[in-house]
N, C-alpha and C positions, 0 to 999 in steps of 0.2 A: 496509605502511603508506604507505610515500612514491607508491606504484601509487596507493593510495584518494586521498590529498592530490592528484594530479595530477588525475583524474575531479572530484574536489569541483572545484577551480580551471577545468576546462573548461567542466563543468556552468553553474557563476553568469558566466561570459566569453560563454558561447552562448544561455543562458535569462533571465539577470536584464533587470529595465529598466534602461539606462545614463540617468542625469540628470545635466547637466551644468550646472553653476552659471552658467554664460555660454553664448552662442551659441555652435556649433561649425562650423569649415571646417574639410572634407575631402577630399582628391584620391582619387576612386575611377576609375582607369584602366577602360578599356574590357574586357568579357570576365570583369572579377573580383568579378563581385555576377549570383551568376544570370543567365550571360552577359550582363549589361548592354551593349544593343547598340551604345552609343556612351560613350566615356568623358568626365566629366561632373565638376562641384566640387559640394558637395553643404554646402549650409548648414541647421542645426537648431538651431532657437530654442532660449532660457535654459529651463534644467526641459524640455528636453523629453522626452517621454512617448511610447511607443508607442502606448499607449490612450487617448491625446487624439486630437481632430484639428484639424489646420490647415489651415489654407488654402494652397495652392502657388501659386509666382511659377515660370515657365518664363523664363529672360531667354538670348534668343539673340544672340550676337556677332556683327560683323562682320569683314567680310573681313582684319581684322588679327589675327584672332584664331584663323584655321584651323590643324586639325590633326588627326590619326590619331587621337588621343585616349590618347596612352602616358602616364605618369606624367611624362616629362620635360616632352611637349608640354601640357601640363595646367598649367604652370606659368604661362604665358603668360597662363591665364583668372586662376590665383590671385591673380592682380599685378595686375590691370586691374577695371575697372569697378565693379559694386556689388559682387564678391567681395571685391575690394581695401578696400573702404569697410566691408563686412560686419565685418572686422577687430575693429575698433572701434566697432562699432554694432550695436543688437541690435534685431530686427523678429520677431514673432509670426507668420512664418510659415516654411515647409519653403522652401527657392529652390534650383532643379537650372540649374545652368549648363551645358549640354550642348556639347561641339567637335566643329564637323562640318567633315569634310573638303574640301569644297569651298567650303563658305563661305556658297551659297545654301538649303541646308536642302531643295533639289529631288530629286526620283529617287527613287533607291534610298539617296540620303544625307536623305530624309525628315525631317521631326521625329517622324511620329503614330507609328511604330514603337517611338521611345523614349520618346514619353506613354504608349501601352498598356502599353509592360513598365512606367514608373514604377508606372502605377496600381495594378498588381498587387504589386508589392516593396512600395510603398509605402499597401497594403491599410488596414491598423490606423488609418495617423494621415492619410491624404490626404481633405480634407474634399472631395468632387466638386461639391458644393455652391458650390464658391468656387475653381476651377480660371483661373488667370490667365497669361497670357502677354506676355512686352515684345520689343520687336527691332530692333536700330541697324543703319542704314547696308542692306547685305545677308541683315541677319538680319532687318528689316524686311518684304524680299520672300520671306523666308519668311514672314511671316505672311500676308503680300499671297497668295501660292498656298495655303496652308491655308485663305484665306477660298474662293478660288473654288475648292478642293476638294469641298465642302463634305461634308466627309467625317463618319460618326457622331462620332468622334473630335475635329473642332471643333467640333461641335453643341454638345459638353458645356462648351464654356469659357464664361464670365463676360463678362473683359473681356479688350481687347486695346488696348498701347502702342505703336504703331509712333513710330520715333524717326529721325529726319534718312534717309529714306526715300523711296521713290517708290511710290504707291497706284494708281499710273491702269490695269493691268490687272486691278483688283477692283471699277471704278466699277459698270460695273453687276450688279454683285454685294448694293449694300447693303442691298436690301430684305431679304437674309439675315440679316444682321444683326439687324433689328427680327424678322423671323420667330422668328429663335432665342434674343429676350430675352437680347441682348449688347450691351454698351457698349465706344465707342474713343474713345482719347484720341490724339490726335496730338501730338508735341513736335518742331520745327522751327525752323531757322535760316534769320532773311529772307535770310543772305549764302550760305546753300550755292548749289550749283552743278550742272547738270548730272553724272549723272541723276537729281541726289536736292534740286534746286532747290524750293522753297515751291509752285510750280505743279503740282509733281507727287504733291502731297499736297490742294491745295483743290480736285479737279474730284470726288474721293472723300468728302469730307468735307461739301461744298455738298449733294451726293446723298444721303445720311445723315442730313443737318443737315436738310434739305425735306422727310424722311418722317417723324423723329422726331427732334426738337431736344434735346431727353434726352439721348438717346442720342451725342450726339458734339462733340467737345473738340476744337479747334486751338487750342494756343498755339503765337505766333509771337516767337521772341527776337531783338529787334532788332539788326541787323547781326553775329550769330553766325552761322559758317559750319558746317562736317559733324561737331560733337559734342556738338548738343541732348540727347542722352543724360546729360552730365555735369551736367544744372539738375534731372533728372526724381528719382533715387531719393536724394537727397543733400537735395533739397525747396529748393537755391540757386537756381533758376530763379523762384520766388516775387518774390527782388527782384532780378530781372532786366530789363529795359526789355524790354515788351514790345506788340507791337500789339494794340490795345482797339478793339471796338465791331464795326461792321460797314464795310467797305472794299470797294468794287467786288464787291458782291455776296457775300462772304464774312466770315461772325462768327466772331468768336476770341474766343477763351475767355482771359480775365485774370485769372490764377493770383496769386494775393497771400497775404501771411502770417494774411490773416483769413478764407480757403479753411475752407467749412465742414466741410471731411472732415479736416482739419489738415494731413496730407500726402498723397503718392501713394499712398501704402499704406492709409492709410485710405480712398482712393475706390473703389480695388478691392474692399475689403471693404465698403466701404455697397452693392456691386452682386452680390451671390449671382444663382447662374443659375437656382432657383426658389424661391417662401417671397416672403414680402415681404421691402422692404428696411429693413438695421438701421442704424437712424436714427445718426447721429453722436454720438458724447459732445458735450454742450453746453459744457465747459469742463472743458479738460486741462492739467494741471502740464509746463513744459517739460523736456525729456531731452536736447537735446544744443546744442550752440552749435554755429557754422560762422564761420570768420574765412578772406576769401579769400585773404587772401595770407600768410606766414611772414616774408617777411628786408627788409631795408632795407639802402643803403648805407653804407660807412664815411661817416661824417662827416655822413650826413645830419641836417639841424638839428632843433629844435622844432619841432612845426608839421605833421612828416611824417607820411602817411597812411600807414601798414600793411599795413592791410586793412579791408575791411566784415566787418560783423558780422550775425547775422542766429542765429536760434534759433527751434523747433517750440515747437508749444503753443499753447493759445489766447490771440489779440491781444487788446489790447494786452500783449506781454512787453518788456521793460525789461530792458536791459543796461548790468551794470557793470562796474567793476572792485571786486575785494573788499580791504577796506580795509585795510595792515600789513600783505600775505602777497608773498612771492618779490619779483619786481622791480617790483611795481605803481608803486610811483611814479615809474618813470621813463615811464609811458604816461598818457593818458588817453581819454576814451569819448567822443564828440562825433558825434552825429547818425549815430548805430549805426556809428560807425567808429572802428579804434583809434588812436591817434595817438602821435607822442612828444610826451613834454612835456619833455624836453631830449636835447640827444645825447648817445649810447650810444657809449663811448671806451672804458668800463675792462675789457670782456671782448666775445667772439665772439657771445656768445649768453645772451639775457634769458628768466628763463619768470615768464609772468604768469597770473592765476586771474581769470577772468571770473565775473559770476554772472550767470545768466537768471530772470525772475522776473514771473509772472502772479497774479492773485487766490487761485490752485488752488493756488501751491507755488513752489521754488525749485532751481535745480538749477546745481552749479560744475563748471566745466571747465577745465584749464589749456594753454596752447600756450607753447609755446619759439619764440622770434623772434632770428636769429639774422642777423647784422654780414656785409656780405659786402664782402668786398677789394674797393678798387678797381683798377678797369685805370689805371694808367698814373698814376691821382691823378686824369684827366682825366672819368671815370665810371666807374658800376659797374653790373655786369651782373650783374642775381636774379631770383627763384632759381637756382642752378644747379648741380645738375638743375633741371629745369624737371618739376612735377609732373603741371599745369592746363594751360589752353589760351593763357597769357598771357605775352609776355617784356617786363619790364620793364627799363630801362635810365633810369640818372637822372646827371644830369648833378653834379658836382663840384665845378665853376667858371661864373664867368658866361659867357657870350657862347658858349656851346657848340653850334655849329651843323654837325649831320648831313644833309649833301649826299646821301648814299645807306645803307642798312643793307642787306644783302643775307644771306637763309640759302641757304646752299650744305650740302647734302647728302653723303653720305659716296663718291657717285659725281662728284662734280663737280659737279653740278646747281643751278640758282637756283631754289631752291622757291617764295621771294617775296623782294619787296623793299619797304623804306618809301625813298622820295624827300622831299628838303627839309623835315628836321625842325626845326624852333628848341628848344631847349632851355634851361631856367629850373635854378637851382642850388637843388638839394635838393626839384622838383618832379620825382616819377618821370613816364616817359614809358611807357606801354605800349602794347603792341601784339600783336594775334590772331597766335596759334600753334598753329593747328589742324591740326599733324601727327604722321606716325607717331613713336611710340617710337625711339630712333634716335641717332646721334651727328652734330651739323651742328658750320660753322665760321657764322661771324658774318663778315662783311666789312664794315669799319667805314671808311666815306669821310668824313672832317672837314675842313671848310672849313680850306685852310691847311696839310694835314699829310700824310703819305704813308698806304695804308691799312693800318688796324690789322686782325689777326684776335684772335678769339674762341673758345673750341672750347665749347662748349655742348652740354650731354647731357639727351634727353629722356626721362621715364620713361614 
């Protein structure tokens, strides 16, 4: 009898459909999924179905991201990028995060190897009709060599993200593109820098843009350096300052919260690779808010900015605070940002319930904002950890003037520096932190006083 029971329990664990009431992240190491030739995170939408099909997102890493693909080095993708965000956000489609050893996705470390096994595992529910691919930094120029491959295998894709990337060995490659009823959207930062500087993205996209204007998307995020990837599936680069119109011969595409696709996701899917295209929903309920920042200083007054706010769905959406619940009234909403409406003394950390809200619907979300010590009485340094690409520091007292800030690296190293800041009491000062994951000091030079450190941890 307990022999039958064990067969009955393998039977419905090996044959049933698994539905999972939420999206699902999973680490499938290299070699343990019908040799799976590269090991990969594997996200699968709310209810999903093996006898449905979706659409696949391919999203390839950058060079911070390499690795053999074992379970341990897998973890490195589960913590990072849209896995990380996947978390807590659910999207209608299959997304394989693949880790490739080298970093560039070239050779014998290829991607098309581990799209043709996907397509076959992923037989039942991979819609081929809607095969999409994104890629930051180094993962970029893998897409850059799959274009000028042009192998059957990227015949079949849709669209393509390239993100804080360099395009210029696929220029004249993009009549390809328009041949094989494909669309690219480029996302870039006017501050990155050699080799993946804004230049090395418009001599690919001007060429694209001259044969079919359809077909190709530069947005450029003003004075963002090499992690235009964190505005694209998050949909925050919406209200990001960005360049509009046409500038020395190249148009940029100006992504705003009233984008008739709603977000990323949905532009890939208004672009199937044959069939005509399915038109956008003309008004959708919002599903998630986004508040850029989390903490504030001890002591900081009334008056202090938080963070922006921002939420999907179709414009105009309205954000509030919802009336009577958690700490709401120690905050308030002012021109999509959150603010205090008096200081925050009696604990560490406040959780407030926002509501978003368009003609279609309404949807609440809560975040914890949470008190961070000061250094010294003199300022205070947040997040920290540092999550995003931004370190804020806000001054405590008046007349607080920073002669030098300097991040030094776990080697020694001056990664950068801000020179002659002035500082205002209770107005945060921030500044671009566009680097690795890592532990830095702060070197903190004050007019007047010997220097202070900081140790600050980035995730």
């Amino acid at each position: 009898m307990k022999l039958r029971s064990l067969f009955l329990i393998c039977w419905l664990f090996c044959s049933a459909v698994v539905v999972f009431a939420q999206g699902k992240l999973t680490k499938v190491p290299i070699n343990t999924r019908s040799a799976n030739p590269k090991g990969y995170i594997e996200y699968l939408p709310p209810n999903y179905s093996a006898n449905q099909k979706y659409p696949v997102l391919y999203w390839l890493p950058g060079l911070g991201e390499v690795g053999p693909g074992t379970s341990s080095s897998l973890d490195i993708l589960m913590n990072r990028q849209i896995a990380n965000w996947l978390k807590t956000h659910t999207v209608d489609f299959i997304v394989l995060v693949p880790q490739d050893a080298s970093g560039y996705w070239n050779g014998t470390n290829g991607i098309a190897r581990f799209i043709e096994w996907a397509k076959t595992y992923y037989k039942s529910s991979m819609d081929l009709n809607q095969q999409h691919m994104a890629g930051l930094s180094s993962g970029g120029y893998g897409i850059r060599d799959f274009i000028v491959g042009n192998t059957s295998t990227y015949q079949g894709f849709s669209t393509f993200t390239p993100m804080s990337t360099n395009l210029d060995g696929a220029i004249s490659k993009a009549s390809q593109i328009v041949a094989n009823n494909q669309y690219v959207w480029i996302h870039q930062g006017t501050a990155d820098v050699t080799p993946n500087q804004i230049a090395a993205v418009q001599n690919f996209h001007n060429a694209l843009y001259k044969l079919d204007s359809k077909r190709a998307r530069l947005t450029a995020y003003v004075n963002l350096g090499h992690s235009a990837w964190d505005k694209v599936y998050n949909g925050t680069g919406r209200t990001y300052a960005q360049w509009t119109g046409t500038q020395s011969g190249t148009t940029y595409y100006n992504w705003t919260m009233s984008d008739v696709n709603v977000d990323w996701f949905g532009w890939m899917k208004s672009h199937p690779k044959n069939g005509t295209t399915t038109p956008p929903p003309t008004s959708v309920a919002p599903t998630s808010i986004t508040l850029s920042a989390t903490g504030v200083a001890s002591g900081a007054p009334a008056g202090t900015i938080v963070g922006n706010l921002s939420a999907n769905g179709t414009a105009p959406v309205t954000i509030t605070l919802v009336s009577g619940v958690y700490d709401n009234a120690k905050f308030r909403v002012s021109n999509n940002q959150l603010v205090l409406a008096s200081t925050l003394t009696e604990k560490s950390s406040y959780t407030v319930q926002l509501q978003a809200a368009n003609g279609q619907g309404t949807y609440k979300q809560s975040f914890t904002v949470t008190v961070a010590p000061s250094a010294g009485g003199i300022y205070s340094v947040y997040p920290n950890p540092i999550t995003g690409n931004v370190l804020t520091i806000t001054p405590n007292q008046d007349n607080v003037f920073f002669n030098a800030i300097l991040v030094v690296d776990a080697n020694g190293v001056v990664r950068t520096r801000f020179i002659n800041v002035q500082g205002v009491k209770g107005q945060p000062l921030t500044f671009p932190f566009d680097l690795p994951t890592g532990i830095y000091t702060l070197q903190i030079w004050r007019r007047y006083a010997s220097m202070e450190t900081v140790r600050l941890v980035k995730n």
